[in-house]
C-alpha positions in Angstrom: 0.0 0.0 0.0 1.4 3.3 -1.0 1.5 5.9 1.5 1.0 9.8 0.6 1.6 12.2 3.5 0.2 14.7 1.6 -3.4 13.2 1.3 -6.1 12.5 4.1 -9.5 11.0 4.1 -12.9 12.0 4.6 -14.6 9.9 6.5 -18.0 8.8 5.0 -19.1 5.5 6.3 -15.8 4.4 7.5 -15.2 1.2 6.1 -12.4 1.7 3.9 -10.6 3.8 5.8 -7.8 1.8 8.3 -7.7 3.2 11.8 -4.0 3.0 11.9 -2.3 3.3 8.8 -4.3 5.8 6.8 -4.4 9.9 7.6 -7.9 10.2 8.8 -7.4 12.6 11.3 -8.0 16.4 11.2 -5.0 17.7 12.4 -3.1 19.3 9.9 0.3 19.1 11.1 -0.3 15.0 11.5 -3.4 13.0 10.4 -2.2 9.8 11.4 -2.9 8.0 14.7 0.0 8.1 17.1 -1.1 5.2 19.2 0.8 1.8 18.8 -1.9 -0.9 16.7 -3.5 -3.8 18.8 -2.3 -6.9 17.9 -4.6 -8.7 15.9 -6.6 -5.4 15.2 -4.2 -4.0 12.3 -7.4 -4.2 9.5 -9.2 -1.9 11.9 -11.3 0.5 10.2 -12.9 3.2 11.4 -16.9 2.0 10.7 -15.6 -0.8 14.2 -15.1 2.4 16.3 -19.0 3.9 15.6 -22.3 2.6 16.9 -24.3 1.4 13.8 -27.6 2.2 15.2 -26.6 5.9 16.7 -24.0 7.3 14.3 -21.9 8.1 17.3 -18.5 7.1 18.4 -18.2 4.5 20.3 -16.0 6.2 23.1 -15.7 3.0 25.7 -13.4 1.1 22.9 -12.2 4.8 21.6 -10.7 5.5 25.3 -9.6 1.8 25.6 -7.6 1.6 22.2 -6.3 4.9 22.0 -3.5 7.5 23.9 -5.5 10.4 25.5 -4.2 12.7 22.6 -6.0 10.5 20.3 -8.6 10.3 22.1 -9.4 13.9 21.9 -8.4 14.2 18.1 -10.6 11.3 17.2 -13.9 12.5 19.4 -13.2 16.1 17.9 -14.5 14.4 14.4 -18.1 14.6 13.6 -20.1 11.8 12.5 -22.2 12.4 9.6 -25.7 10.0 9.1 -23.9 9.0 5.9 -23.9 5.7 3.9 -21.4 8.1 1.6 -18.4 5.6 0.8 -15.0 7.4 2.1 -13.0 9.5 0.1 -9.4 10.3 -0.5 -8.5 13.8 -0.4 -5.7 15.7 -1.8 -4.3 19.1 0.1 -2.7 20.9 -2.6 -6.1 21.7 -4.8 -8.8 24.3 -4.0 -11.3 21.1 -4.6 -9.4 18.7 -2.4 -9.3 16.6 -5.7 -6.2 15.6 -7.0 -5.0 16.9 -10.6 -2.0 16.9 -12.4 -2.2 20.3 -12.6 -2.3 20.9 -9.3 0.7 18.7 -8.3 2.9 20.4 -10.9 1.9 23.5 -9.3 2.6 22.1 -5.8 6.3 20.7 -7.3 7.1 24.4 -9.0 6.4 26.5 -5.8 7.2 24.4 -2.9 10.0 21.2 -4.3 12.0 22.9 -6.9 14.1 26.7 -6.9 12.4 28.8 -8.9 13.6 32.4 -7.4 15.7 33.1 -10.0 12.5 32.9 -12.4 11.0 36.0 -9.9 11.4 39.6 -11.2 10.4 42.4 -9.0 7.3 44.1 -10.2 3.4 44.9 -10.1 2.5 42.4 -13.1 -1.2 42.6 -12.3 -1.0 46.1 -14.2 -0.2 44.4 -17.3 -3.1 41.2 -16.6 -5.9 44.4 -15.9 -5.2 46.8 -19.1 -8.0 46.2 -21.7 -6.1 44.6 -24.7 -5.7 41.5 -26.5 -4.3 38.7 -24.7 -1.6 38.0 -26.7 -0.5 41.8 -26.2 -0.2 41.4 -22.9 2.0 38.0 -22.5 4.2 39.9 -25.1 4.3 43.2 -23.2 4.9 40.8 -19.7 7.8 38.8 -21.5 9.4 42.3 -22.9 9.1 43.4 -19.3 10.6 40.3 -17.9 13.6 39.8 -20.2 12.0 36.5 -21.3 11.7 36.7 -25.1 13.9 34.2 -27.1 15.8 36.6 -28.8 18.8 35.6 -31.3 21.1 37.5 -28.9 19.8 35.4 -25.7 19.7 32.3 -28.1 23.4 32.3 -29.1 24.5 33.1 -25.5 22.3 30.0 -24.5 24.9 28.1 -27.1 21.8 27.6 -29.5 22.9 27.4 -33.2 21.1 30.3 -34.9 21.9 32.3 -37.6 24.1 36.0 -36.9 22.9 37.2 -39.8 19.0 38.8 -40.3 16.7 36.6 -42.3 15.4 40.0 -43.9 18.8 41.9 -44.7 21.5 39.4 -44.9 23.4 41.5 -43.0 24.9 40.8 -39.0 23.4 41.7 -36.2 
């Protein structure tokens, strides 16, 4: 079973959710149970620690198979009157759902150095005038130094011809 920290469950009907190996908690610093497992009760799943006829925990077993700290996290959790099947959810999305997009978002600003792609500026001038699109990203790459200019191209050792396609003539 793989393991992703950065994921944590809702509960629904609790049956697919295991009490000690999956983040089901609603701590955000740690969603995992800190108490040791019970021998013999490593499948535990969450739908063993709620009273099928109340839709309450069951806070006898609760106190007896948890630390105090868990104890407290777990009661904190409300119980929905839900036959909604459990479902994985993913921290770095608006929607909790996971996306591509949003884990190549997550890896650009939080796993990989991207300050030297910052420039100083109020860009949101540029984003608010009223003109084509396409004017803008040009006016916001001019601004940033970003176009792919023959200059920037040769010093970036990329074979491109000195001369100018329209003149024949250097640079």
């Amino acid at each position: 079973q793989v393991v992703v920290k950065d994921t944590r469950w809702r509960l629904g009907n609790g049956k697919n959710i295991n009490v000690w190996q999956d983040p089901w908690l609603r701590d955000k610093d740690n969603s995992y149970i800190n108490s040791s497992p019970i021998d013999g009760l490593e499948d535990l799943t969450i739908s063993a620690l709620i009273h099928p006829s109340k839709f309450t925990w069951n806070e006898n077993l609760i106190h007896d198979f948890f630390a105090p700290n868990d104890v407290v996290r777990i009661l904190s959790i409300p119980i929905l009157h839900s036959n909604e099947l459990d479902k994985i959810l993913w921290k770095f999305s608006r929607d909790w759902s996971f996306s591509v997009k949003s884990i190549y978002f997550h890896i650009m600003e939080h796993m990989l150095d991207n300050s030297y792609s910052h420039e100083r500026g109020n860009w949101t001038l540029i984003w608010r005038w009223k003109i084509p699109h396409k004017m803008k990203v040009f006016l916001w790459r001019v601004a940033r130094w970003c176009l792919s200019t023959r200059g920037k191209l040769i010093r970036k050792t990329m074979e491109c011809p000195i001369y100018c396609s329209f003149c024949v003539e250097c640079d």
